[in-house]
Z-matrix of the N, CA and C atoms (Angstrom, degrees):
N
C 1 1.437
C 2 1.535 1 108.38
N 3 1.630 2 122.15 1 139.60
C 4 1.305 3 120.12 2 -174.31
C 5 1.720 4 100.24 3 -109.65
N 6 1.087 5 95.09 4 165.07
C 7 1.895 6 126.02 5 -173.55
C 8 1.237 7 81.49 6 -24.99
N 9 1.209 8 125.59 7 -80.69
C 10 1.530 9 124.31 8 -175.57
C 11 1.510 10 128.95 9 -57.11
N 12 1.329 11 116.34 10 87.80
C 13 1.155 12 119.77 11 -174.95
C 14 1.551 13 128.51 12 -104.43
N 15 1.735 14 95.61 13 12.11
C 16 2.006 15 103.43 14 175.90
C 17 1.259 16 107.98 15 66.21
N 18 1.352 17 140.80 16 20.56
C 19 1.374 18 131.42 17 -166.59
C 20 2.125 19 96.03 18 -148.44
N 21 1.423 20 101.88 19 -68.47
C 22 1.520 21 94.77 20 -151.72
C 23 1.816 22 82.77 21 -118.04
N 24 1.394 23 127.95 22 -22.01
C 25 1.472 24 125.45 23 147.51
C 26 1.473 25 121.00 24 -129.62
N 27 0.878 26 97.81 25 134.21
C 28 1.979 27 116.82 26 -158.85
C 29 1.736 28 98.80 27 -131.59
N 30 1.441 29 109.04 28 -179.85
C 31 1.677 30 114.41 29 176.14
C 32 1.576 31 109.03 30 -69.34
N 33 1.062 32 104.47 31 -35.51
C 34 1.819 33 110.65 32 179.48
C 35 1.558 34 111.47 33 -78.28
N 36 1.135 35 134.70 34 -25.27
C 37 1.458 36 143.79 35 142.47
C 38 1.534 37 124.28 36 -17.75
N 39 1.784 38 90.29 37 -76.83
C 40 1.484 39 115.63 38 -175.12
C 41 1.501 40 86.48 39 -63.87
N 42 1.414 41 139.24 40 -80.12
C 43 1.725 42 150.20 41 -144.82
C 44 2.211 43 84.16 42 -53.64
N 45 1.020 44 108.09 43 -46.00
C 46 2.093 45 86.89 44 -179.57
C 47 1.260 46 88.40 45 -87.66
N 48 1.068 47 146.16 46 -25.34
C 49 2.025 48 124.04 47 176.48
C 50 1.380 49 106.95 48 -43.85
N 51 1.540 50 102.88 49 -69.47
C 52 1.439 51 121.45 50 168.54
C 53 1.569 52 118.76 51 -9.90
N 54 1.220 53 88.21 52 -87.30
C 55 1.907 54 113.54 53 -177.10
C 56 1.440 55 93.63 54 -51.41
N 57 1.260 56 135.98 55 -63.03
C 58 1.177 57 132.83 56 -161.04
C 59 1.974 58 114.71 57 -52.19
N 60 1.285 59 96.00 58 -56.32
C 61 1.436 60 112.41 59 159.50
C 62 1.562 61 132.84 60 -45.71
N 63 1.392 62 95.96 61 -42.62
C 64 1.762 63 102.74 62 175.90
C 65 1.460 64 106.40 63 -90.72
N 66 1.765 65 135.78 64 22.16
C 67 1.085 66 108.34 65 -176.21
C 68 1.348 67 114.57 66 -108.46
N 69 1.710 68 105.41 67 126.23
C 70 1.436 69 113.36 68 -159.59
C 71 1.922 70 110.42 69 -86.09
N 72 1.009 71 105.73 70 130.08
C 73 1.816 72 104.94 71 179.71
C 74 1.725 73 112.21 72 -88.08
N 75 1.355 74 109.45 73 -13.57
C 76 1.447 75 115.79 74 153.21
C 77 1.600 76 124.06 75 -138.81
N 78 0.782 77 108.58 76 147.66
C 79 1.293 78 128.88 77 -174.66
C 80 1.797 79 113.27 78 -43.10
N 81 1.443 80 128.24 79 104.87
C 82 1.141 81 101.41 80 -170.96
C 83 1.532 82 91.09 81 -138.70
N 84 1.760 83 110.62 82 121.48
C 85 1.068 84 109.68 83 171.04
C 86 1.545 85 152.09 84 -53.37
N 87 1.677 86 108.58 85 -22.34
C 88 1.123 87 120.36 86 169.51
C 89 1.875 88 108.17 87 -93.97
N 90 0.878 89 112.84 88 -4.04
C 91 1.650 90 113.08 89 176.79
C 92 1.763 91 105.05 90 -89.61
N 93 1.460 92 124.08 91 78.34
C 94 1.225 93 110.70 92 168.82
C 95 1.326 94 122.72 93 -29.15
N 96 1.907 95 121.09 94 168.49
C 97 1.390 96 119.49 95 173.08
C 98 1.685 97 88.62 96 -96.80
N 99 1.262 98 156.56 97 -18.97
C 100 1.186 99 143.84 98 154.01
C 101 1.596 100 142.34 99 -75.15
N 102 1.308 101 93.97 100 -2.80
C 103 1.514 102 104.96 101 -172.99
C 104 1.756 103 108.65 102 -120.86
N 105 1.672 104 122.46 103 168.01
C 106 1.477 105 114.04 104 -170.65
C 107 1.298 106 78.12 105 -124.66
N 108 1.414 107 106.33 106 137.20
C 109 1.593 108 136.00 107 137.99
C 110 1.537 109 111.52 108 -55.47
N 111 1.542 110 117.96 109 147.60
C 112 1.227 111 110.24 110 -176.29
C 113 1.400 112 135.90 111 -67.24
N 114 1.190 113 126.23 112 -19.29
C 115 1.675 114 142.58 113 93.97
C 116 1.203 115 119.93 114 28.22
N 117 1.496 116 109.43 115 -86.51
C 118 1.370 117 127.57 116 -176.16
C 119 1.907 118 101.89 117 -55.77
N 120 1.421 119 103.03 118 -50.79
C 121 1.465 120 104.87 119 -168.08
C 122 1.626 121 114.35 120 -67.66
N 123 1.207 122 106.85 121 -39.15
C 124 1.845 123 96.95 122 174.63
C 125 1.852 124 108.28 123 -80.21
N 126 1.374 125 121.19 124 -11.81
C 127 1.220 126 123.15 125 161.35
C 128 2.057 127 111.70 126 -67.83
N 129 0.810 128 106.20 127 -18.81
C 130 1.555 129 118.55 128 -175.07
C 131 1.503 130 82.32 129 -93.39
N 132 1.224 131 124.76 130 -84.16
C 133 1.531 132 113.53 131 -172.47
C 134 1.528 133 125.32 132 -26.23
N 135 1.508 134 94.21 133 -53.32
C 136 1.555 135 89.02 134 -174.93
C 137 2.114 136 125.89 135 -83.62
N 138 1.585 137 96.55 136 -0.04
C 139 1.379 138 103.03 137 167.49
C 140 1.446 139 116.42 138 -94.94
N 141 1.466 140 120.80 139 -6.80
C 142 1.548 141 128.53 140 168.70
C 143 1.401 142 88.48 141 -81.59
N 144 1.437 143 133.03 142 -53.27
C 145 1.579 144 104.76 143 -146.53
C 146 2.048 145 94.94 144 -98.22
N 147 1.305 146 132.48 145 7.87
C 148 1.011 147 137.70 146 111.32
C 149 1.522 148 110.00 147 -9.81
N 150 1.144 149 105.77 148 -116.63
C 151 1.610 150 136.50 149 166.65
C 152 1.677 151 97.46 150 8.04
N 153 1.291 152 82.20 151 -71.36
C 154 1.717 153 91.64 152 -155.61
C 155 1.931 154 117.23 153 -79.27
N 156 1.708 155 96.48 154 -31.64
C 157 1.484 156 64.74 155 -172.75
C 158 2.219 157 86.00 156 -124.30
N 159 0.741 158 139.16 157 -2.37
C 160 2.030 159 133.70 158 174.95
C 161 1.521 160 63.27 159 -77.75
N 162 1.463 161 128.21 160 -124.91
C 163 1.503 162 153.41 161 -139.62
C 164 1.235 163 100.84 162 -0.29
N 165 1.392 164 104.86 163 -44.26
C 166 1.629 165 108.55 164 -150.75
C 167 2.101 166 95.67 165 -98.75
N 168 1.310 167 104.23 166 -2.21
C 169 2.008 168 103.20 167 166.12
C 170 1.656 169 85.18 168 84.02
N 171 1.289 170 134.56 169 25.68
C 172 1.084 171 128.29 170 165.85
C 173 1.509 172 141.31 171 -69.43
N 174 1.555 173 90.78 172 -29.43
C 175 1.657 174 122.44 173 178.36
C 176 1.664 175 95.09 174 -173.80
N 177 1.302 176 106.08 175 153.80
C 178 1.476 177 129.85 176 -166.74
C 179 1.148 178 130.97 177 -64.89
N 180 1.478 179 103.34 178 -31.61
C 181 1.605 180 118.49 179 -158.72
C 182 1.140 181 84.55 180 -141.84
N 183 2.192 182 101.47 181 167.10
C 184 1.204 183 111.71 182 173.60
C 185 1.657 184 119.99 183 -69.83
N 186 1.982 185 112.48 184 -29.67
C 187 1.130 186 129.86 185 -139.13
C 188 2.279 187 72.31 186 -80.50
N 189 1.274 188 104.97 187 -65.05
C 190 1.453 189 111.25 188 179.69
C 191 1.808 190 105.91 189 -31.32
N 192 1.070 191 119.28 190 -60.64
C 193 1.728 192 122.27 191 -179.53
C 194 1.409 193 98.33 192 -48.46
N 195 1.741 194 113.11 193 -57.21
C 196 1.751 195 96.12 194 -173.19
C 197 1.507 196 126.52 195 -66.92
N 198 1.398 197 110.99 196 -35.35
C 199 1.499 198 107.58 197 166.07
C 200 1.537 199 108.65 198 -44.86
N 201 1.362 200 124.76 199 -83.44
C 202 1.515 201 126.80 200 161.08
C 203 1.437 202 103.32 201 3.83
N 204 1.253 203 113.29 202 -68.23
C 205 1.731 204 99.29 203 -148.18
C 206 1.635 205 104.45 204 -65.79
N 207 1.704 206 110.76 205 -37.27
C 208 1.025 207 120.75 206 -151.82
C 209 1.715 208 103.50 207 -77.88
N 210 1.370 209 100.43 208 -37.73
C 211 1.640 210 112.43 209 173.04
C 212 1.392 211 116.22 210 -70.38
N 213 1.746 212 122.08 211 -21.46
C 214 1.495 213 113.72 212 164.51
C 215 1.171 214 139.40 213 -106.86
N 216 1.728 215 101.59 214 5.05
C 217 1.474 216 128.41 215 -166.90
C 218 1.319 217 116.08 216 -128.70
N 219 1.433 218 117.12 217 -41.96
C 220 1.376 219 84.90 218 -173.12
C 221 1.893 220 100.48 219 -136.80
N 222 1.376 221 128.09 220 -10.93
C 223 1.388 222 120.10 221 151.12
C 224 0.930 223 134.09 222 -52.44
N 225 1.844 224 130.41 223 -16.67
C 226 1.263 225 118.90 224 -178.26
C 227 1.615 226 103.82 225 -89.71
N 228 1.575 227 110.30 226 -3.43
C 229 1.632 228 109.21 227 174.09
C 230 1.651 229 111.02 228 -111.97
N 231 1.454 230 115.73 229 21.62
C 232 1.434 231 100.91 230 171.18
C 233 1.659 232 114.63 231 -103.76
N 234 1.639 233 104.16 232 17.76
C 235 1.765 234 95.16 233 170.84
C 236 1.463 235 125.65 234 46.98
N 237 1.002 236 89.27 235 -179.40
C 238 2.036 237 104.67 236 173.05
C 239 1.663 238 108.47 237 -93.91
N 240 1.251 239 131.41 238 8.71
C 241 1.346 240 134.69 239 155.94
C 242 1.288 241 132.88 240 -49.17
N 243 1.568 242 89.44 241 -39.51
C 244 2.043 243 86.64 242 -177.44
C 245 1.472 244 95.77 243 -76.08
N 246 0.927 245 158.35 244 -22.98
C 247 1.464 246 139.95 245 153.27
C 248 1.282 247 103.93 246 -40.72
N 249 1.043 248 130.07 247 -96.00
C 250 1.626 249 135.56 248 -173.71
C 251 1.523 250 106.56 249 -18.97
N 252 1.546 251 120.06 250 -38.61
C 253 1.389 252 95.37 251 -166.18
C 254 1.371 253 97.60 252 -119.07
N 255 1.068 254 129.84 253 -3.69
C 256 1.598 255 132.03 254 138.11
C 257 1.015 256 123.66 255 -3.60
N 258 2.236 257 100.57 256 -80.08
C 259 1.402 258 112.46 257 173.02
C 260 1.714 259 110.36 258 -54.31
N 261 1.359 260 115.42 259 -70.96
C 262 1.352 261 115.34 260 -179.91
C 263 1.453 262 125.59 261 -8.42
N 264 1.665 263 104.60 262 -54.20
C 265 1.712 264 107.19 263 161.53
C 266 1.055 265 143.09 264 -75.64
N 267 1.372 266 113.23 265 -4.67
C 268 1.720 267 140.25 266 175.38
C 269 1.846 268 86.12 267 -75.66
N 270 1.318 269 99.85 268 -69.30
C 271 1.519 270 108.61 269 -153.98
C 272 1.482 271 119.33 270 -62.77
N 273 1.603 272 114.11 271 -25.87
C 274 1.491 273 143.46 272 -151.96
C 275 1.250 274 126.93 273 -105.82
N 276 1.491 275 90.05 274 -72.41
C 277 1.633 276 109.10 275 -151.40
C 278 1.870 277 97.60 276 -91.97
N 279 1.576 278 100.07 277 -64.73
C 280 1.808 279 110.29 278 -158.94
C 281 2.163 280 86.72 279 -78.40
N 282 1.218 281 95.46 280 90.08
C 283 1.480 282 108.40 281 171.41
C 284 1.915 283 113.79 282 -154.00
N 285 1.082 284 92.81 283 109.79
C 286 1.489 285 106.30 284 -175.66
C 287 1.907 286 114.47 285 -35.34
N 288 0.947 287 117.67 286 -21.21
C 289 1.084 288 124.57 287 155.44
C 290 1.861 289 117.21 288 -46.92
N 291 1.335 290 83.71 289 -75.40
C 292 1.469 291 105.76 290 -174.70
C 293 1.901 292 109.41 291 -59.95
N 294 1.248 293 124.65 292 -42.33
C 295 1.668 294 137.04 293 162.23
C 296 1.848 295 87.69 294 -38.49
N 297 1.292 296 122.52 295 -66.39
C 298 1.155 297 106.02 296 -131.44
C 299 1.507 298 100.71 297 -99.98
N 300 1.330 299 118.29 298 7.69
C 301 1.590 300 134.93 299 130.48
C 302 1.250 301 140.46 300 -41.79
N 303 1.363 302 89.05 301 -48.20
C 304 1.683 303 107.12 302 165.65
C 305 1.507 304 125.02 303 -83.22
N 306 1.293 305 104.80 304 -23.57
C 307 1.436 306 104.37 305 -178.49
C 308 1.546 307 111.35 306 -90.59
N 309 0.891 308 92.12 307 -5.28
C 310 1.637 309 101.33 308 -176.18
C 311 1.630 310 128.53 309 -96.70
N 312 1.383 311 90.42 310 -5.71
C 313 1.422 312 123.07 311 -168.60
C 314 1.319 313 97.72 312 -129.32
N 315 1.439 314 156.33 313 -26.45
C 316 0.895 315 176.06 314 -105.68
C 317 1.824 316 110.36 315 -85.71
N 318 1.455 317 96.56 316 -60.59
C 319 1.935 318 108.15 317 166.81
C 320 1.379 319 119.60 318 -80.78
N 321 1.112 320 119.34 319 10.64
C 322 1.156 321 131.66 320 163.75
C 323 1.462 322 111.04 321 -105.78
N 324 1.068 323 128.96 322 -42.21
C 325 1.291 324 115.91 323 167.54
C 326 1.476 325 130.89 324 -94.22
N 327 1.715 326 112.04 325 4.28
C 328 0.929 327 133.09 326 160.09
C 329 1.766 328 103.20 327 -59.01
């Protein structure tokens, strides 16, 4: 059974996780009002598995719910890849070269 199980997380679940997660107490220009900071996104994680398995007397704690989610949801689909692309970003991507490519280009690919 996945995160979404129509019962204790549903589409209306995730849509107030969401909101709940993205709500900013100051104003921050690079933090869209539609998009999650990475922040925002493990804060979304950990109020779904909240949700789904403390709320519901499943496990005790929040820290217990997030292991849960992560151990029934989404580690058995992250493979032997994040190695592979691990290196790739060591070797590739996170190179000051390449940062200052992007930043330079930045509203344009905004």
């Amino acid at each position: 059974m996945g995160i979404i199980d129509g019962k204790t997380i549903n589409v209306s679940t995730i849509d107030r996780t969401f909101i709940a997660a993205n709500v900013e107490l100051e104003n921050q220009d690079e933090n869209p009002d539609n998009l999650l900071c990475r922040f925002e996104f493990i804060e979304l994680f950990l109020r779904l598995s909240d949700a789904k398995y403390r709320q519901t007397k499943l496990v005790k704690t929040v820290s217990e719910a997030f292991k849960k989610l992560l151990e029934d949801h989404i580690l058995p689909y992250h493979g032997t890849q994040k190695h592979l692309w691990q290196s790739w970003r060591d070797k590739y991507l996170w190179r000051t070269l390449i940062d200052e490519l992007l930043l330079a280009n930045k509203r344009s690919l905004e």
